[in-house]
Rosetta silent file (secondary structure, phi, psi, omega in degrees, C-alpha in Angstrom):
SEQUENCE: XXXXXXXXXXXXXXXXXXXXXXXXXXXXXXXXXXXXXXXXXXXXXXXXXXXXXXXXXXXXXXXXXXXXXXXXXXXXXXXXXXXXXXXXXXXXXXXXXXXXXXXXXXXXXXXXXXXXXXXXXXXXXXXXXXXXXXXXXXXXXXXXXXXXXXXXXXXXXXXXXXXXXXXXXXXXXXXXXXXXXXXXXXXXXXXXXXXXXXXXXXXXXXXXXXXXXXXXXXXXXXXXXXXXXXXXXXXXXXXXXXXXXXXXXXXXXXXXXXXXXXXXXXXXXXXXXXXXXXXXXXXXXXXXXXXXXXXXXXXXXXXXXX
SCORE:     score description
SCORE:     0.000 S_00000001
   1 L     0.000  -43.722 -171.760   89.572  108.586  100.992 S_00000001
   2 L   -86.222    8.725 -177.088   92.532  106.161  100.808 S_00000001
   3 L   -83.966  -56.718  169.121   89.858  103.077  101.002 S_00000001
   4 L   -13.342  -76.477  144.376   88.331  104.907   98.126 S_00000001
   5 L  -133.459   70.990  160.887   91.110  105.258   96.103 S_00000001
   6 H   -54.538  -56.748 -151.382   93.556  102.645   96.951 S_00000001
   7 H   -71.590  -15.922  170.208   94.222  101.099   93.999 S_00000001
   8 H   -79.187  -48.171  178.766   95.364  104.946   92.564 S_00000001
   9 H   -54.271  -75.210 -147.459   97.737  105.947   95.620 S_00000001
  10 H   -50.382  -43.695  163.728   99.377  102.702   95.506 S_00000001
  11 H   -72.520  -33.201  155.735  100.022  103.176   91.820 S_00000001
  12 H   -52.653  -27.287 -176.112  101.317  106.772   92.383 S_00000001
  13 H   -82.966  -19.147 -178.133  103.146  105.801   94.951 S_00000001
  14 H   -73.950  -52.249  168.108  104.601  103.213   92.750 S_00000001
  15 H   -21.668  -65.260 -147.250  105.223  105.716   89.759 S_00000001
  16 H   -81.916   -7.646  169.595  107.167  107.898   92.316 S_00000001
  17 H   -68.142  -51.209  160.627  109.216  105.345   94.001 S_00000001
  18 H   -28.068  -72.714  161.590  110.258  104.580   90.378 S_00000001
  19 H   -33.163  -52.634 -179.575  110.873  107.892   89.541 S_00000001
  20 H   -69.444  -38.428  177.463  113.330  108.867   92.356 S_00000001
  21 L   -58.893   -3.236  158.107  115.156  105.402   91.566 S_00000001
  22 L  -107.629    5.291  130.195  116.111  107.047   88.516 S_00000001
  23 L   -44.150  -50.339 -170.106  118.028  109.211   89.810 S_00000001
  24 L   -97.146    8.619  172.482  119.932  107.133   92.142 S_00000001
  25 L  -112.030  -29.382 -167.279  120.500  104.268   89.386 S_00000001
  26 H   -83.800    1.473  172.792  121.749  107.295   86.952 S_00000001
  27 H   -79.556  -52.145 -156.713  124.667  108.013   90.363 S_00000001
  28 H   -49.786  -72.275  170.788  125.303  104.126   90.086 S_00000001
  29 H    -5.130  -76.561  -82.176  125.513  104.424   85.665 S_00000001
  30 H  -135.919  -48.594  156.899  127.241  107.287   85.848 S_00000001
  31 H   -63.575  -13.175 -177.251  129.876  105.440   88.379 S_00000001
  32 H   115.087   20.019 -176.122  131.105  102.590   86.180 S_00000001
  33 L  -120.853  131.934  166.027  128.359   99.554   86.294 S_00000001
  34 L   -65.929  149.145 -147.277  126.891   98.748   83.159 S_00000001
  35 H   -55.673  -39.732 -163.951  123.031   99.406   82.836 S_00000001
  36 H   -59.967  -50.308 -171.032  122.929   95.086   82.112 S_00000001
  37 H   -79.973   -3.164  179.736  124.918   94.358   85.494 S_00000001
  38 H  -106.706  -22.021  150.152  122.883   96.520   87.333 S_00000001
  39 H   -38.296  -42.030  179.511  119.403   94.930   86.094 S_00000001
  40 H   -57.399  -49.388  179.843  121.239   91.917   87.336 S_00000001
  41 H   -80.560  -29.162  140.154  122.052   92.811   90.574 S_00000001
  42 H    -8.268  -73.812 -161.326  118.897   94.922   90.592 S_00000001
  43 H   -70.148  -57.991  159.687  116.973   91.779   89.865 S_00000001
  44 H   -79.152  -11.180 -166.344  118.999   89.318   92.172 S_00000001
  45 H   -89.617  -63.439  164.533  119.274   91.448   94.978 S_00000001
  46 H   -26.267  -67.081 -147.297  115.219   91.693   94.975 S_00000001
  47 H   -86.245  -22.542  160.761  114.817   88.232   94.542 S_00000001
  48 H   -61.929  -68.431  176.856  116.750   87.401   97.653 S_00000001
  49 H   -68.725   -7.679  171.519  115.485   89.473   99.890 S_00000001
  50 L  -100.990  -10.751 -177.311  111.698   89.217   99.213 S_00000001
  51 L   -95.737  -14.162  173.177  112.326   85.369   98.635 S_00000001
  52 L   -94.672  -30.420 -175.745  114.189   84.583  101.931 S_00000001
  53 H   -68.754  -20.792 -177.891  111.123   86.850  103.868 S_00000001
  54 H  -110.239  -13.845  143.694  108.651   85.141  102.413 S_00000001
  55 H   -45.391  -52.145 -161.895  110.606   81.701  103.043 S_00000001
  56 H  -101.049  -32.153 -173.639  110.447   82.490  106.685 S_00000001
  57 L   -89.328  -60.785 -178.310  106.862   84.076  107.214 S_00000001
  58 L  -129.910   87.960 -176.959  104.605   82.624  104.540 S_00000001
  59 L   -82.464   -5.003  171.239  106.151   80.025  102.950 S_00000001
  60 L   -63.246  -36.381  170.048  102.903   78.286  102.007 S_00000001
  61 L   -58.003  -22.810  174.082  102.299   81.107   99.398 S_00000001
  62 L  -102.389   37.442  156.103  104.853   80.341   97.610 S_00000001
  63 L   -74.977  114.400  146.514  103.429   76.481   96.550 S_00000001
  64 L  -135.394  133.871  165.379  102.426   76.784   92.497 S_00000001
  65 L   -19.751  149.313  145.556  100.542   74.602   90.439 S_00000001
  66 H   -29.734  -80.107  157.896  102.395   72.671   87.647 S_00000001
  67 H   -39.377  -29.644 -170.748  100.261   74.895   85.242 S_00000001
  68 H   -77.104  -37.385 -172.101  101.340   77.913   86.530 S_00000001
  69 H   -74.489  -11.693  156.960  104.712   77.792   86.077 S_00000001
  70 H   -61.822  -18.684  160.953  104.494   78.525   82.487 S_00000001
  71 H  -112.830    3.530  148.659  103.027   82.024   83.134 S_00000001
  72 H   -66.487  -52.430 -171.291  105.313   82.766   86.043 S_00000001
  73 H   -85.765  -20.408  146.460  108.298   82.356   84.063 S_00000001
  74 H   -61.382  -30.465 -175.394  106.743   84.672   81.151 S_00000001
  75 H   -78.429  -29.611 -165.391  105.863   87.338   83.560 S_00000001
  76 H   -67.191  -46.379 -170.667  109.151   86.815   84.869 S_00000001
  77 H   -45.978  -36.988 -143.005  110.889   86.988   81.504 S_00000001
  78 H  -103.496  -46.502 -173.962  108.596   89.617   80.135 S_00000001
  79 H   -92.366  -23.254 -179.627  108.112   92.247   83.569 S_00000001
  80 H   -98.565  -50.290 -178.816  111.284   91.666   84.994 S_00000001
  81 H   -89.898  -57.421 -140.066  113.763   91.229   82.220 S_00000001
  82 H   -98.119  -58.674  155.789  112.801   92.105   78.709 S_00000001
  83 H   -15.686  -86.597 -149.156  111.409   95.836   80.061 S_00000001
  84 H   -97.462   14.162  158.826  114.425   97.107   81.167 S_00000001
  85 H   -82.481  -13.760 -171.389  116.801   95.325   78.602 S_00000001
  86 H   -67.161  -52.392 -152.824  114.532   96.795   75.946 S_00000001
  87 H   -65.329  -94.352  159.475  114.745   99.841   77.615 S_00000001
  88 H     9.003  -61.539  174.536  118.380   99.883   78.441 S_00000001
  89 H   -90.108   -3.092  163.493  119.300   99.371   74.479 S_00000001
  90 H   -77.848  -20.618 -170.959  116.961  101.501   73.303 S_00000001
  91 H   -95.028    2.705  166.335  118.511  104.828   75.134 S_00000001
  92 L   -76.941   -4.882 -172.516  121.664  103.682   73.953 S_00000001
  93 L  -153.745    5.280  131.306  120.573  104.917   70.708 S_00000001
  94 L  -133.125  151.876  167.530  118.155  107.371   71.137 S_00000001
  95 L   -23.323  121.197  174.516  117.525  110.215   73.204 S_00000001
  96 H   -36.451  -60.343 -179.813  116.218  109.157   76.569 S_00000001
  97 H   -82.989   42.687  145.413  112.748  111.252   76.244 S_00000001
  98 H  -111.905  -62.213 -154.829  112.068  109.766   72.849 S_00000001
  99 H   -32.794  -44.729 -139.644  112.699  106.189   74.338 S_00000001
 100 H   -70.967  -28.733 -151.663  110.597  106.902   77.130 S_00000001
 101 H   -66.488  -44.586  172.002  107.644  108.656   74.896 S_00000001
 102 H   -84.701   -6.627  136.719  107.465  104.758   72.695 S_00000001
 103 H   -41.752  -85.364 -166.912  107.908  102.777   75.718 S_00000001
 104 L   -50.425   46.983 -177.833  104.773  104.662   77.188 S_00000001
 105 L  -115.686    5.517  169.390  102.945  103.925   73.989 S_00000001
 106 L   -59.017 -110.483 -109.824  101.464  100.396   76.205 S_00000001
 107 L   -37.895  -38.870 -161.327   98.498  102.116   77.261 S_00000001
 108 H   -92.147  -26.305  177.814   97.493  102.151   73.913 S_00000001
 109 H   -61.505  -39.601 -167.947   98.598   98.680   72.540 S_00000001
 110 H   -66.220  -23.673  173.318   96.708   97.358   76.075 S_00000001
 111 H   -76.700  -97.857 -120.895   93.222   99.233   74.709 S_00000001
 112 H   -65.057  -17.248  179.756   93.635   97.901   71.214 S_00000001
 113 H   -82.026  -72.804 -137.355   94.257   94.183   73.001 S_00000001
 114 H   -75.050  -70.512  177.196   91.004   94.622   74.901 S_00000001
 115 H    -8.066  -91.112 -142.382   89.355   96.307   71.880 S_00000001
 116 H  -114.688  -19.097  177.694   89.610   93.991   68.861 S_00000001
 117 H  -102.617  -49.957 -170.063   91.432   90.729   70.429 S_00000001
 118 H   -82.178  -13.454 -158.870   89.409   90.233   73.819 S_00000001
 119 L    43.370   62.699  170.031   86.179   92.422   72.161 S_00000001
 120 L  -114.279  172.552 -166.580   85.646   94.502   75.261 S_00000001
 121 L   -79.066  155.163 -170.731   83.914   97.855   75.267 S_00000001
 122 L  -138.579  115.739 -168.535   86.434  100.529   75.789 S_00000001
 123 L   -76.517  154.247 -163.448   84.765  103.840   77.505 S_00000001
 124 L  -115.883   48.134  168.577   85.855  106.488   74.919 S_00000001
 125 L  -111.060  -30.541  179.131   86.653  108.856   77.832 S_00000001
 126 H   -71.133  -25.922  149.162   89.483  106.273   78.018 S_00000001
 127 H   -31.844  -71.908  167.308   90.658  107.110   74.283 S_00000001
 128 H   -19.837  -80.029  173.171   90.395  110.787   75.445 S_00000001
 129 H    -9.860  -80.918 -154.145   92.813  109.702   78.365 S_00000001
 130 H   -65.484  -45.028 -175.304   95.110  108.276   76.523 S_00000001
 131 H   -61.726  -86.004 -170.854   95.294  110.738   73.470 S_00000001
 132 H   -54.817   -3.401  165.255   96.556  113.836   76.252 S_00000001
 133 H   -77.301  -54.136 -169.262   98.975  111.744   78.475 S_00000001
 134 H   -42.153  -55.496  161.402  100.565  110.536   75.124 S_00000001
 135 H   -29.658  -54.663 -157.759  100.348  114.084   73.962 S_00000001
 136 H   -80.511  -34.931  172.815  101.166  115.755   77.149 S_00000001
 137 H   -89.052    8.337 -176.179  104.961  113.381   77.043 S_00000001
 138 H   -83.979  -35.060 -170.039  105.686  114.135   73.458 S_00000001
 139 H   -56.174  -36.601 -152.662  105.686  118.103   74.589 S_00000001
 140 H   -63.867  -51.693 -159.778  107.957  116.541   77.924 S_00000001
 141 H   -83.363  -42.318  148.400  110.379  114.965   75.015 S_00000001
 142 L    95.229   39.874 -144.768  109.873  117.559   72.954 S_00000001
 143 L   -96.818   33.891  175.555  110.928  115.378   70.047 S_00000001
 144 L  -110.422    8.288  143.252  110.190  117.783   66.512 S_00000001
 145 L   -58.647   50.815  171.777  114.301  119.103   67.539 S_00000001
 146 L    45.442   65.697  175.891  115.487  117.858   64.966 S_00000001
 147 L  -119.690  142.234  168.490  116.663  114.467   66.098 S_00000001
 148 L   -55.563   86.572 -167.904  117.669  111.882   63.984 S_00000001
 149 L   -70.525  122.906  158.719  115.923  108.795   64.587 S_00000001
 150 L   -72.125  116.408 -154.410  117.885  105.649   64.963 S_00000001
 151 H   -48.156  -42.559  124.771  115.977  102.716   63.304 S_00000001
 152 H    -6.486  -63.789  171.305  117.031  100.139   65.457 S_00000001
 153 H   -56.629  -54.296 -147.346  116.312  102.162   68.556 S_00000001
 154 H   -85.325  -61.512  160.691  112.813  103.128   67.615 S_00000001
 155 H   -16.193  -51.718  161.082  112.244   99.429   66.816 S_00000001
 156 H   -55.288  -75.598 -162.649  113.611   98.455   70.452 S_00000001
 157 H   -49.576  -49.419  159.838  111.475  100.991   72.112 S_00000001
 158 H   -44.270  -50.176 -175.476  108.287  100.309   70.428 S_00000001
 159 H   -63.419  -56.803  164.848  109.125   96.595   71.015 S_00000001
 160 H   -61.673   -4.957 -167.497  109.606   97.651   74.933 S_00000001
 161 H   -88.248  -50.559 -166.807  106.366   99.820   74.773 S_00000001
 162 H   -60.995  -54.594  165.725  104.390   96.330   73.359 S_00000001
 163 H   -83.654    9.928  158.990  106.159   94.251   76.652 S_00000001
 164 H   -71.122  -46.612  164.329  105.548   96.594   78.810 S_00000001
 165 H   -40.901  -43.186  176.622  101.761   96.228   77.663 S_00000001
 166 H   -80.196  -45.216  173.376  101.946   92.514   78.681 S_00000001
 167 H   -88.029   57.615  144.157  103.244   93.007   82.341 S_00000001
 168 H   -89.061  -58.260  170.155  100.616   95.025   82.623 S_00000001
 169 H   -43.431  -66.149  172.841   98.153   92.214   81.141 S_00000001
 170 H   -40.595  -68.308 -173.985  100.095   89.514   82.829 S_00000001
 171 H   -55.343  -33.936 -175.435   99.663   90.940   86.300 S_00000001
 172 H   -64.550  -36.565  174.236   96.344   91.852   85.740 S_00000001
 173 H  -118.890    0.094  158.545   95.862   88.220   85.387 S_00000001
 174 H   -70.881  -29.432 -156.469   98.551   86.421   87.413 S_00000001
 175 L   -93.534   18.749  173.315   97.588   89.022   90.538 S_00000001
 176 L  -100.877   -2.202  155.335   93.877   87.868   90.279 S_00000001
 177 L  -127.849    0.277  177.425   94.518   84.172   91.943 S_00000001
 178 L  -122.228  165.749  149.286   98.173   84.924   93.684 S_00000001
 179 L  -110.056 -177.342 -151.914   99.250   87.308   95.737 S_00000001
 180 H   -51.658  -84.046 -166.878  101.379   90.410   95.137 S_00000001
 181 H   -39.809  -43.373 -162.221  104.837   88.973   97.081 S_00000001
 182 H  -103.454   14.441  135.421  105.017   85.523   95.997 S_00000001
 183 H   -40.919  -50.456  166.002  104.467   86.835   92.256 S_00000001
 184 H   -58.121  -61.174  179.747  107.204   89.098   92.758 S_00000001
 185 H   -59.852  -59.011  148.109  109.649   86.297   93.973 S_00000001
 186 H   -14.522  -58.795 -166.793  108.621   84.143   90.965 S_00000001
 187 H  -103.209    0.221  135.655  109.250   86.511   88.520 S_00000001
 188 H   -58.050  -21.615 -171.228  112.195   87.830   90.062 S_00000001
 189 H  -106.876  -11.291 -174.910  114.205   84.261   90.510 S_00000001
 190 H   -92.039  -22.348  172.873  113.003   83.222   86.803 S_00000001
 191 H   -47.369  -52.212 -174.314  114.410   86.693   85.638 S_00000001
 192 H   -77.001  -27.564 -178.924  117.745   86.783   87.917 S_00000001
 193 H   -73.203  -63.251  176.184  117.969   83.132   86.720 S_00000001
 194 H   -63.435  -58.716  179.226  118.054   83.894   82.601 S_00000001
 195 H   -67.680    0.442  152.466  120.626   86.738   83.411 S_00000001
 196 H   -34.804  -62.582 -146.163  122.937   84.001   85.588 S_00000001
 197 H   -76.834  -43.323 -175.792  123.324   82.188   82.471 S_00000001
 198 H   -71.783  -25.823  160.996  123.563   84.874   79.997 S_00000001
 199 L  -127.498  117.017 -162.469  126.209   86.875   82.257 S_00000001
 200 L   -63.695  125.479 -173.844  128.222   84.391   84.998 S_00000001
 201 H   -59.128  -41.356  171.970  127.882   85.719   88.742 S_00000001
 202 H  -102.794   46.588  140.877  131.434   85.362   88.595 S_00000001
 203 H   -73.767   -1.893 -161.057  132.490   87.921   86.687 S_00000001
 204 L   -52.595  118.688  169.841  130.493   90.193   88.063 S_00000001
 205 L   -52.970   81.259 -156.509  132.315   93.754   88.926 S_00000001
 206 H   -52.340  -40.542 -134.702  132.341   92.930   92.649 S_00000001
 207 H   -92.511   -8.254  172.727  134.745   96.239   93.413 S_00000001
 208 H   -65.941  -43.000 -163.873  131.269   98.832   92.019 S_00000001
 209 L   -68.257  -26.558 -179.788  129.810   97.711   95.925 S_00000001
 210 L   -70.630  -43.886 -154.606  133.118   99.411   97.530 S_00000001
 211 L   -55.868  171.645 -175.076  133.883  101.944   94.799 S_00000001
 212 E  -120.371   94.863 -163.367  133.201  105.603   96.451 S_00000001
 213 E   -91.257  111.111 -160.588  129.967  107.150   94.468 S_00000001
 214 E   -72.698  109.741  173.554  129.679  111.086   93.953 S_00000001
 215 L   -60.254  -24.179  135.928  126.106  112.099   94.388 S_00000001
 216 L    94.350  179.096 -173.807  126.185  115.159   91.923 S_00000001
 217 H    67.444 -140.967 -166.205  123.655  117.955   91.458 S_00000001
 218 H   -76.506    0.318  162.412  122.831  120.074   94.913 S_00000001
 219 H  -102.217   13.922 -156.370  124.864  117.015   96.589 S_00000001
 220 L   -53.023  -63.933 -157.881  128.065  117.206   94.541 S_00000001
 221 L   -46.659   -7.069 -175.686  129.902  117.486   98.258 S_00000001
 222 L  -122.548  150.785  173.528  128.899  114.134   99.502 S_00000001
 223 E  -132.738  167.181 -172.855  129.709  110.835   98.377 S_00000001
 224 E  -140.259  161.398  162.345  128.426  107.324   99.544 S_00000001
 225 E   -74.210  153.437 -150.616  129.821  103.658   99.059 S_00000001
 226 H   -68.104  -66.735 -172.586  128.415  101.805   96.067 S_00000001
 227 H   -23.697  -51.717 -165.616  126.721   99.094   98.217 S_00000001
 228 H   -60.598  -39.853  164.015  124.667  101.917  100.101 S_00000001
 229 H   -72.549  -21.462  177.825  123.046  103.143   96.399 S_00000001
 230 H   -87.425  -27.420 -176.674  122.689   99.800   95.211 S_00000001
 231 H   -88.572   -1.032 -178.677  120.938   98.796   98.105 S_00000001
 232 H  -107.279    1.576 -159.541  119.096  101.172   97.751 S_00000001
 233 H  -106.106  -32.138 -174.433  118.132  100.682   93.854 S_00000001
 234 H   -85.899  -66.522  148.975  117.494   96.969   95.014 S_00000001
 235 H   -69.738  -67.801  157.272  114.878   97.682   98.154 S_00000001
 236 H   -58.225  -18.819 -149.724  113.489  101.068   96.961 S_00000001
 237 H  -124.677  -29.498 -150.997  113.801  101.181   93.494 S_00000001
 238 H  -130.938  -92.905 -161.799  112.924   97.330   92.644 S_00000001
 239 H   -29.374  -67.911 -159.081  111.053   95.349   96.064 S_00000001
 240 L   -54.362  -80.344  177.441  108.934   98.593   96.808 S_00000001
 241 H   -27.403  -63.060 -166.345  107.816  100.193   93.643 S_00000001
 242 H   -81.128   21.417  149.569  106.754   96.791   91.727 S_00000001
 243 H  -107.782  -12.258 -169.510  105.075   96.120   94.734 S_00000001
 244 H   -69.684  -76.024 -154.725  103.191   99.066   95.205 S_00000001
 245 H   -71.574   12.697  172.476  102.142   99.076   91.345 S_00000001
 246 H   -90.355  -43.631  167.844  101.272   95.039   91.219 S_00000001
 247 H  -105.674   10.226  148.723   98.885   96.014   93.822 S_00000001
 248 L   -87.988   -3.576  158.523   97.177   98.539   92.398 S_00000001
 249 L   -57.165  -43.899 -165.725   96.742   96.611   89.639 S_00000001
 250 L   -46.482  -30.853 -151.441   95.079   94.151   91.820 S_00000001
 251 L   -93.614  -41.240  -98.925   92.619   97.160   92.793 S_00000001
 252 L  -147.630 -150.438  177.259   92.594   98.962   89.122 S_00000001
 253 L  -150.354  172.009  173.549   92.687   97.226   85.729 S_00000001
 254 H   -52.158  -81.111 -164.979   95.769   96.920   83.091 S_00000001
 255 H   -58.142  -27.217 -177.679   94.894  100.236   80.836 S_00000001
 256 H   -46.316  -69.236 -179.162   93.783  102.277   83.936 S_00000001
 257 H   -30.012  -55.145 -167.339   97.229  101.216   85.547 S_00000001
 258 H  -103.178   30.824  137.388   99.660  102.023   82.657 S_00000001
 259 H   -98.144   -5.341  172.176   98.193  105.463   81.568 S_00000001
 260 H   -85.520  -42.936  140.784   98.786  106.338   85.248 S_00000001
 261 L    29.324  -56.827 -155.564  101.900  104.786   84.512 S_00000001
 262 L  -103.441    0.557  175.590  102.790  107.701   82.197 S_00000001
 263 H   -96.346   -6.704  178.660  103.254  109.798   85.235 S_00000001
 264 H   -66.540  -47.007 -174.480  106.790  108.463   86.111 S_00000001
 265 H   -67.438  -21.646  151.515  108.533  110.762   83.255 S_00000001
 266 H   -48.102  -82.201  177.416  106.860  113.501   84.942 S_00000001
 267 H   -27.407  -38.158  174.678  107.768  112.469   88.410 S_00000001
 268 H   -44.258  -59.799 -176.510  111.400  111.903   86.862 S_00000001
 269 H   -58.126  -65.180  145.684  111.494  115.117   85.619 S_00000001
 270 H    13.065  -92.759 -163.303  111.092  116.487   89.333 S_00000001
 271 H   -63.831  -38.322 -169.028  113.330  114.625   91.048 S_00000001
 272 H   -65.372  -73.379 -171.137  116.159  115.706   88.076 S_00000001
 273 H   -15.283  -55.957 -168.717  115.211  119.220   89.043 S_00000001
 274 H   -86.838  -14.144 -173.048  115.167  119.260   92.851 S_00000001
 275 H  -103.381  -63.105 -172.074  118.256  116.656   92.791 S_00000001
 276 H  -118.011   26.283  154.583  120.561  117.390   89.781 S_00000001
 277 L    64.860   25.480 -157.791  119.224  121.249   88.806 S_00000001
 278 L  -115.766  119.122  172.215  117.815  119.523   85.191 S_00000001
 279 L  -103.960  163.733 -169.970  115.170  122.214   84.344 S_00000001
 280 L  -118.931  147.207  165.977  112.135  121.871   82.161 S_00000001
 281 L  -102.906 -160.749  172.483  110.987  125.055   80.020 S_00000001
 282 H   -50.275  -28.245  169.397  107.329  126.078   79.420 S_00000001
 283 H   -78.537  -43.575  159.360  106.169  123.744   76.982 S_00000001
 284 H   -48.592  -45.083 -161.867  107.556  120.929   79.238 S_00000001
 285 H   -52.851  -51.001 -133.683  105.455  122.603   81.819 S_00000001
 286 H  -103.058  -57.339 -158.091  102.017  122.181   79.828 S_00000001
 287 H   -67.854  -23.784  171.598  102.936  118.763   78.748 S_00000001
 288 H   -55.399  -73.072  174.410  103.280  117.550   82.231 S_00000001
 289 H   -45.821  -15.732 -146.809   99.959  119.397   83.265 S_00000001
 290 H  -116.912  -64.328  155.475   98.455  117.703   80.222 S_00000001
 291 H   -28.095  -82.424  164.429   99.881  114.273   81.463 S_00000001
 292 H   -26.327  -49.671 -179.793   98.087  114.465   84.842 S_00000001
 293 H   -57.365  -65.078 -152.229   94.378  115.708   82.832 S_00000001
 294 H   -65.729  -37.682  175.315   94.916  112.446   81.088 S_00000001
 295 H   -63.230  -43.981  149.640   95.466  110.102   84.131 S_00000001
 296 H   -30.657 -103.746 -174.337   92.698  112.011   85.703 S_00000001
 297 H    -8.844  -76.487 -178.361   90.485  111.097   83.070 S_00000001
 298 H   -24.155  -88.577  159.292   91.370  107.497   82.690 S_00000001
 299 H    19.278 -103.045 -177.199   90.550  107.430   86.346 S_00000001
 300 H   -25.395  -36.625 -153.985   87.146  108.467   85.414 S_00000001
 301 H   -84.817  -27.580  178.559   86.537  106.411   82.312 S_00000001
 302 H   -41.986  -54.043 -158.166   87.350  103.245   84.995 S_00000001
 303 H   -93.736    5.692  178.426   84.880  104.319   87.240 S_00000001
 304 H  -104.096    8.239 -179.630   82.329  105.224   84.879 S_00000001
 305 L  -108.838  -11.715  166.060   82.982  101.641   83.232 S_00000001
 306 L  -137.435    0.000    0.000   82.030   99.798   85.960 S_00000001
């Protein structure tokens, strides 16, 4: 079964590593490090540690062409950075489940890319797909309560929804000649590299790894040092996940991959429950359930497309 469907675990597994890490980045948040320094450290932290391991075991993998490096350092720019700075200023200015609902709106910019710019056939059980996951997170967000939209925001989100769409694209066609690891070091050091220069390592708020961090929810009673959450937001949350989902791309194709994709604000949704007591009501319920039909599906329209 898991030869079967590899390239689907690995991206589930990736969703859900993702998912819990958004918890345990919203302890960090929530503690005093601004969302920008912790993509930094986030970013750099990653880029060490999968870049000195693959320095000592296979350092031949990490040789690139001349040519290459021009779509290394867009994937880096584009999958590593410009995602979650998008993201990051969009929830500064709108509700979190609207951001998330025009972020996820890649699935559908990556069909309309295949569609009408590459002219490939698009199974229209993958439409289907696409229509209920989208569907199934507006019920999640829940977003006809009368919220004001800021203009700005929804512009930013959309705009993170479109680059999201590319490292999807990208990988799908950087992770078809490299492999998964020394992509990931690439596009981690060109990322960790643009934020050096736009914020100076030394300013960085060193005294967040020390600081004493309240776990909250059904854990209020325990607290851990900052290092121990960061490190863990840095190996779980960053190395793991994007390696997981890079190589289920490898298996899967860019739109399969990002309407399963659409299952982390479910998974999210979870983890707030069983972790910080954040309940969903019935309509939440259905859209979730609705989410899942559509990732099924996709699923299908893959395997009935090739």
């Amino acid at each position: 079964m898991f030869t079967r469907y590899k390239g689907e675990i690995l991206t589930l597994l990736g969703a859900i590593a993702f998912s819990f890490n958004g918890v345990i980045a919203k302890l960090v948040l929530t503690s005093g490090l601004s969302s920008m320094r912790l993509t930094q450290v986030r970013c750099g932290g990653a880029f060490i540690f999968l870049g000195i391991f693959m320095f000592i075991r296979y350092r031949e993998k990490l040789k690139a062409k001349r040519q290459e490096l021009p779509w290394l350092f867009a994937y880096g720019i584009i999958g590593f950075l410009l995602v979650q700075t998008l993201y990051f200023v969009a929830i500064q200015r709108l509700n979190v489940s609207v951001a998330l609902i025009l972020e996820f709106t890649a699935p559908i910019w990556i069909v309309l890319w295949l569609r009408f710019v590459k002219h490939k056939v698009v199974p229209p059980l993958m439409w289907i797909a696409i229509f209920l996951a989208f569907g199934g997170l507006v019920l999640i967000a829940q977003v006809w309560k009368g919220q004001t939209l800021d203009p700005i925001g929804v512009s930013t989100a959309l705009l993170c929804g479109i680059v999201l769409a590319g490292f999807f694209l990208l990988g799908e066609k950087l992770t078809a000649t490299r492999d998964v690891e020394s992509l990931m070091v690439y596009g981690l050091g060109f990322a960790s590299l643009a934020l050096a220069v736009a914020m100076p390592l030394w300013s960085y708020p060193v005294d967040i790894f020390t600081k004493s961090m309240n776990l909250q929810g059904r854990f209020e009673a325990f607290d851990l040092p900052g290092w121990v959450l960061i490190a863990w937001v840095i190996i779980m949350g960053t190395i793991v996940p994007y390696m997981l989902i890079l190589k289920g791309l490898k298996l899967l194709s860019a739109s399969t991959s990002s309407v399963m994709g659409m299952a982390e604000p479910v998974l999210a949704g979870v983890f707030a429950w069983i972790w910080l007591s954040e309940t969903w009501n019935f309509i939440q319920l259905v859209g979730g359930v609705t989410v899942i039909i559509g990732i099924i599906l996709a699923d299908k329209a893959r395997s009935a497309a090739h």
